[in-house]
Structure formats: C-alpha cells, structure tokens
N, C-alpha and C positions, 0 to 999 in steps of 0.2 A: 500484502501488496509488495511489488517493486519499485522503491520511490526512487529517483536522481536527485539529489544536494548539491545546487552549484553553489558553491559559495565559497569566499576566498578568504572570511576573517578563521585563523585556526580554532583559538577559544568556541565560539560560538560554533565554527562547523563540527567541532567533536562534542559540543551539549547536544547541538540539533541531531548530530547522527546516533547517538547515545539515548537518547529519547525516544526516538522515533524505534530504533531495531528494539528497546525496551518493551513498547508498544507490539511487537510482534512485526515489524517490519523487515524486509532486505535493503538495505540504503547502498548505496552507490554513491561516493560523493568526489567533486571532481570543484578543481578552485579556477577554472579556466572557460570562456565560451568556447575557446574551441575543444577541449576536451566533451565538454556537454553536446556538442555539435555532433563527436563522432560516437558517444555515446547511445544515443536516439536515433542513432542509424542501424547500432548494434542490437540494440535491446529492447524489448517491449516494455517501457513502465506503465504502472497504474498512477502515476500523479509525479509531476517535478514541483521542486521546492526551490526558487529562484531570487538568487539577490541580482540588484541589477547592476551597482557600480561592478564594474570585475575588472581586473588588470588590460583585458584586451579587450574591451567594449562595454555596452551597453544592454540589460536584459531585455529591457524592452525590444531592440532587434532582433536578439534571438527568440524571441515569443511573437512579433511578428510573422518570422523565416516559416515556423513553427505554423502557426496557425494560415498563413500562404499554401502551404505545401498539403494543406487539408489533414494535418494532425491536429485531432481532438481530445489528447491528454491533457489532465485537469491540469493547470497551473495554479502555484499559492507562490503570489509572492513576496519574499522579506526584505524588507527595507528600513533606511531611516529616515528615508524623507517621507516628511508626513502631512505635510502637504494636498489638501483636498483637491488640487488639481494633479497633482499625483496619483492621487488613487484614481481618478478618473479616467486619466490619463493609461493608468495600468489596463484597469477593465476593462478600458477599449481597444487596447490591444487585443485582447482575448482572455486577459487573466481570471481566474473563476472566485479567486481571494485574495486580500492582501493584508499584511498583518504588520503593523511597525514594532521594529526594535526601539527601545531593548521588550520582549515580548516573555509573557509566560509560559513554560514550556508546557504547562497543562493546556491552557489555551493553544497552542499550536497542535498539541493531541485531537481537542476535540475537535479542531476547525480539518483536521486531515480526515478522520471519520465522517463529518458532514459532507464535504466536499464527497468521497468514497461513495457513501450513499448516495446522494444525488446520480451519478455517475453508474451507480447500478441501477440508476428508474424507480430506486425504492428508499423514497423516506423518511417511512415509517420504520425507527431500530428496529421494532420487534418481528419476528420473525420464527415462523410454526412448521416444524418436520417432525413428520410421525408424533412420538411423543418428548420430540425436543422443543424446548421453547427459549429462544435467542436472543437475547440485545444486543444488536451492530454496536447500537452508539457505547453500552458502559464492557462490554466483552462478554458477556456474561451469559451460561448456559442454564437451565434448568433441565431435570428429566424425570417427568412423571412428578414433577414440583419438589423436586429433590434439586439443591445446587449440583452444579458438575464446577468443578476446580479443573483448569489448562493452563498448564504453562506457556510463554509467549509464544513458541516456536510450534506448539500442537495447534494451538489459536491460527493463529498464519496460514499453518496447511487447510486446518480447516473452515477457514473465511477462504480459501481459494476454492475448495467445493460449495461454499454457499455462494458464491458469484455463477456459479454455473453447474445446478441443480439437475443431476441427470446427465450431462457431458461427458465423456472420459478423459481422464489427465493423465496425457503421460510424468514418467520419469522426471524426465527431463525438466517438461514446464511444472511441476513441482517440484523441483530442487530451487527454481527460480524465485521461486513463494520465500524461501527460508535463507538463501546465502547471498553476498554481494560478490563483486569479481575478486578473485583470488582467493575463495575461501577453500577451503578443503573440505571434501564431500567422503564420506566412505562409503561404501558398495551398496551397502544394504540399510543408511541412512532411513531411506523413505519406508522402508518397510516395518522399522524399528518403529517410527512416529504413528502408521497407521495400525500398527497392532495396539500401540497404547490407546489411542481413538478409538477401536472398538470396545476397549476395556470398559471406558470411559461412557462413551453413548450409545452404544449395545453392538452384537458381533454383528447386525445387518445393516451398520448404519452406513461404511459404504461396502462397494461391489468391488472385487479384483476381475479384473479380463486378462486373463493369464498371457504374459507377453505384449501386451498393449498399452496395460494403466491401470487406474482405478477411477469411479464415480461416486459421486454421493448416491444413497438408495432415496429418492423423494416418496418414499413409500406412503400411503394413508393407514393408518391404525380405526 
C-alpha cells in the first residue's frame, strides 16, 4: 500500500515509518497539515496515519476537510489523548481507528491490515488463486501447501495484484506500491520484482501486456 504519516514527533515518526515500509509498505511521511493537505491532492494513498496535535492545526480538521470533499481513505489515528470522548470524537469525524500512544508497533501492524482489508470488501485474510492460498492478515503464501517465502517489497507488489485481481497495472502505479517520494527507481525495477514472483508462484501467475502493464492471472486450476 501507499500510506501518508503525518506526524510531527521525529523519534516516533521514524519507528512508525520503519515499521510500516518493514511491513512492505511505501510511507510518505510529512510533520505538517499543510504538507498532508498538498500531499492528498498529489497522490493516491491506500490509508493515512494521523496525529492530530501538529504544529499548524488540528487532525481532526484535516479529516473533517477530508471526509467534506468525499474522500474515503481509511484513516488511523495516533494520539495521546485517551480520552473516550476522544476517541469518539475521532470516529466521528470519520476516523475508521484510533490507536493511543505510546503504542505497539506490532499492534499498529495489524490494525493497518485490518483496517486494509475491510477497505478491500474482504475480511476474511484468507484468500484462494489457482493453487496459491494467502493470508492478508499474517503475509503468508502457500502453493500447492508448500510455504512460499517474499520479501517485503515482492509482498507489496504482489498485494497490489491481489487488490485488483484481473486489472492491469501499469508501470507506473506499481512503482507506487514499492517507493515513497524521492526514492530512486531504476529502469527495469518492476520487471526485476515480477520475474522473481513468477519464480516464486509459477511463470502463469501473472500476465505481461507488452507495453501496457501486467495483471495477476485469477486463473482456476
């Protein structure tokens, strides 16, 4: 996924963004609402992660702005006030979680997954192609009841074909899956990743359209 981190304490934003790209994520992280403001304008995330004191305002406004303007990315947001009218207070904003600091960084893993899945319509982890069998929630592949082993960044691309099973993905919006802004990308990156994937969960598992992209194959065995 592409997540946005606003947050403005350093320690904690470099655990949380450390964590999360660990996870197989692209994180983007920004210590300012208005930096997050012109971020969401720029880029398509799959989920923000939002503290709400910040130097120039208030979260809660910017997830109001947010949810106003008829954007439905999941928010989770981190705070420390813990306070039950707080949380309340969050959710009805629009928030879809909230999580107090100081927090477990395993616990904010798997609340970003649940949140994920819900968000795909599906949440039930497990998940069945051809003769791959998936768990969203712990990462985990099997094939033919054999484990498959991915590293974080093969995981990423290929949780971006299982959100959209059949679709073609350019380039491009897969490079999104795997880097945050200023990363450096090399030419042949994506192709590098998808030859390992096939290694991995068989040469049909997905499809190239020469010039276009690639799909996953939802093939039935």
């Amino acid at each position: 996924m592409r997540v946005l981190l606003v947050e403005d304490t350093t320690g904690l934003g470099e655990a949380v963004r450390d964590q999360i790209s660990e996870d197989g994520h692209a994180v983007d992280w920004v210590q300012s609402l208005c930096f997050a403001e012109t971020s969401v304008k720029t880029t398509a995330y799959n989920l923000i992660l939002l503290d709400l004191m910040l130097p120039d305002g208030h979260g809660f406004d910017f997830l109001k702005k947010l949810r106003a303007a008829g954007d439905t990315t999941p928010v989770i947001i981190l705070t420390a006030r813990d306070q039950v009218s707080d949380r309340i207070a969050g959710l009805n904003a629009g928030a879809d979680d909230y999580l107090v600091k100081p927090f477990d960084l395993s616990e904010l893993s798997a609340r970003v997954a649940a949140v994920a899945r819900r968000y795909r319509g599906n949440p039930n982890p497990l998940v069945h192609i051809g003769d791959l069998e998936v768990d969203l929630g712990d990462h985990r592949i099997s094939r033919n009841g054999e484990p498959v082993e991915l590293t974080a960044r093969e995981w990423a691309l290929f949780e971006g074909f299982l959100q959209r099973p059949g679709i073609l993905l350019s380039r491009s919006q897969l490079e999104d899956r795997l880097y945050e802004f200023g990363a450096e990308i090399e030419s042949n990156t994506i192709e590098v990743y998808i030859s390992r994937l096939r290694k991995k969960l068989g040469r049909d598992a997905i499809v190239t359209v020469r010039g276009m992209g690639y799909r996953l194959n939802a093939y039935d065995h």
